[in-house]
C-alpha positions as CSV (number, residue, x, y, z in Angstrom):
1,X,0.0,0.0,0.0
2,X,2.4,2.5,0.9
3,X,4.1,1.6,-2.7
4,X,1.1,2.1,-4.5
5,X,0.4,5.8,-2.3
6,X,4.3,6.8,-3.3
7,X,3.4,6.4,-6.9
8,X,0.0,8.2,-6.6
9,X,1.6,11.1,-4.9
10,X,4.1,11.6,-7.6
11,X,2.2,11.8,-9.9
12,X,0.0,14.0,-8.4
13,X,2.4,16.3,-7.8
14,X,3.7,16.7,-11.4
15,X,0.3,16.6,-12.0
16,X,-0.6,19.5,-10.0
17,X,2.6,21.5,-10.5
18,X,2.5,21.5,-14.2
19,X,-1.6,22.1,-13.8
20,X,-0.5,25.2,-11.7
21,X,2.5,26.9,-13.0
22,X,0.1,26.6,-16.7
23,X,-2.9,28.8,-14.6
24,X,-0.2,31.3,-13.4
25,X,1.5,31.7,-16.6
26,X,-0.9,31.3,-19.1
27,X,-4.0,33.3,-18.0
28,X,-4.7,34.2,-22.1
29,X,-4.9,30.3,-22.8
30,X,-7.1,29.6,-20.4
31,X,-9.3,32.5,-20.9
32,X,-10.2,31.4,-24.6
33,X,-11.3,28.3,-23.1
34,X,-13.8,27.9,-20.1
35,X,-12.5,30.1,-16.9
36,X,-14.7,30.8,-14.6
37,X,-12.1,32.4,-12.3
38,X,-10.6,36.1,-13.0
39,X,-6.8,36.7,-14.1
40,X,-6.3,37.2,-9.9
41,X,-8.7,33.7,-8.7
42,X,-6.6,31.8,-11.4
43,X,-3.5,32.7,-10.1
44,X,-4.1,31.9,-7.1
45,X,-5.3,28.4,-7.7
46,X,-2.5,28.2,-9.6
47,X,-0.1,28.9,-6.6
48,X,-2.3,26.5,-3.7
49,X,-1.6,24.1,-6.4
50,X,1.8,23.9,-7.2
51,X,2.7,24.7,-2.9
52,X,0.0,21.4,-2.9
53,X,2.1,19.4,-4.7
54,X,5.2,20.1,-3.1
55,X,3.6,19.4,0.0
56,X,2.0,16.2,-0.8
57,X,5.7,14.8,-1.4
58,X,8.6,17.1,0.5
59,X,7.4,16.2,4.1
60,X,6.9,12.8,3.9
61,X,9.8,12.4,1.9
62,X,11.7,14.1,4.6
63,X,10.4,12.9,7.7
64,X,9.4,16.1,8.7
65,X,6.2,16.9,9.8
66,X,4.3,13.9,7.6
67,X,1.5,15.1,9.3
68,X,0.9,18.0,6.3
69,X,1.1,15.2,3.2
70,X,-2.6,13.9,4.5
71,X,-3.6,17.6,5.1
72,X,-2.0,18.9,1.6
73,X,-3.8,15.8,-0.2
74,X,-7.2,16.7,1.3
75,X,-6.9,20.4,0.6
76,X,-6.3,19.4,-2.8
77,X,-9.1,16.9,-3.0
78,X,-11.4,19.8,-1.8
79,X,-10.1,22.1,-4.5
80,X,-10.9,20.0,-7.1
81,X,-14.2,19.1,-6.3
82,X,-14.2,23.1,-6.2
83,X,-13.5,23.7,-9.9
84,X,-15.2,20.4,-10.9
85,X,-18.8,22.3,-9.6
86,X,-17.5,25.2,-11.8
87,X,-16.6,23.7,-14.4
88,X,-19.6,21.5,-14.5
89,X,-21.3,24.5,-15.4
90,X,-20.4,24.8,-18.9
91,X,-19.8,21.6,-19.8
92,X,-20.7,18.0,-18.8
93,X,-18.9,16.2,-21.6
94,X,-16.5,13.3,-21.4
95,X,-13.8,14.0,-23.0
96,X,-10.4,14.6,-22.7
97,X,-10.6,18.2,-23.6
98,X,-12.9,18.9,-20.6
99,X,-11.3,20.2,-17.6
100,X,-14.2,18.5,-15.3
101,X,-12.8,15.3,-16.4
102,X,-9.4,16.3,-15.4
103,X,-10.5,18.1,-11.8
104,X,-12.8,15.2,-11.6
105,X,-9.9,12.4,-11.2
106,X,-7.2,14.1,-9.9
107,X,-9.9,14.9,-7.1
108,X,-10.6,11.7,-6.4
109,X,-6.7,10.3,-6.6
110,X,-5.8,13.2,-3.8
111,X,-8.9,12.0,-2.1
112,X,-7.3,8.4,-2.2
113,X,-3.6,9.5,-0.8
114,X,-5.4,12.1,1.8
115,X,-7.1,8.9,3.4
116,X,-4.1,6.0,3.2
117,X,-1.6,8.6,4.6
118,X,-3.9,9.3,7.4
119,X,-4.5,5.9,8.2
120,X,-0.6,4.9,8.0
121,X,0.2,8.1,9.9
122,X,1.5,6.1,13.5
123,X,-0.7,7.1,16.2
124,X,1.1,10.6,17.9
């Protein structure tokens, strides 16, 4: 298990880091498609999502503090489910073009590592 949780939380990280640093430096892009966040809101998502993913790897990784991977996965499992409600309001499609599908599963993934770190977190 704790295999399977390293491999899901490295990918979630690039994942998430690459997701970010794309809303903070390309606003225009993202504009043309379906944003329903300003220049400022998208930034900022960008940002909790790229110090997420460093999170959900760094202190685990380092034995320090392990406590804030479970806490970094869950705030990102939270934003997502964010942006999947506002993205579900302009389009409900399937495909891999949609954003929702993206926000959707990466949700659920964080969702996944949030709740197997907890539970192998030893008891304080």
């Amino acid at each position: 298990m704790n295999i399977l949780l390293w491999i899901l939380q490295a990918a979630l990280a690039l994942l998430y880091l690459g997701g970010g640093a794309y809303k903070v430096t390309k606003f225009d892009q993202i504009a043309k498609q379906m944003s329903p966040l300003s220049r400022g809101g998208t930034g900022a998502v960008g940002v909790f999502e790229m110090l997420g993913a460093v999170l959900l790897v760094v202190p685990a990784a380092a034995s320090c503090m392990p406590v804030l991977t479970p806490l970094a996965a869950a705030a990102l499992a939270l934003e997502s489910l964010a942006l999947s409600g506002l993205y579900a309001r302009h389009s409900l499609a399937l495909t891999a073009a949609n954003p929702l599908v993206w926000s959707v599963a990466m949700g659920l993934l964080a969702a996944v590592v949030a709740f197997g770190r907890y539970a192998l977190l030893p008891p304080a």
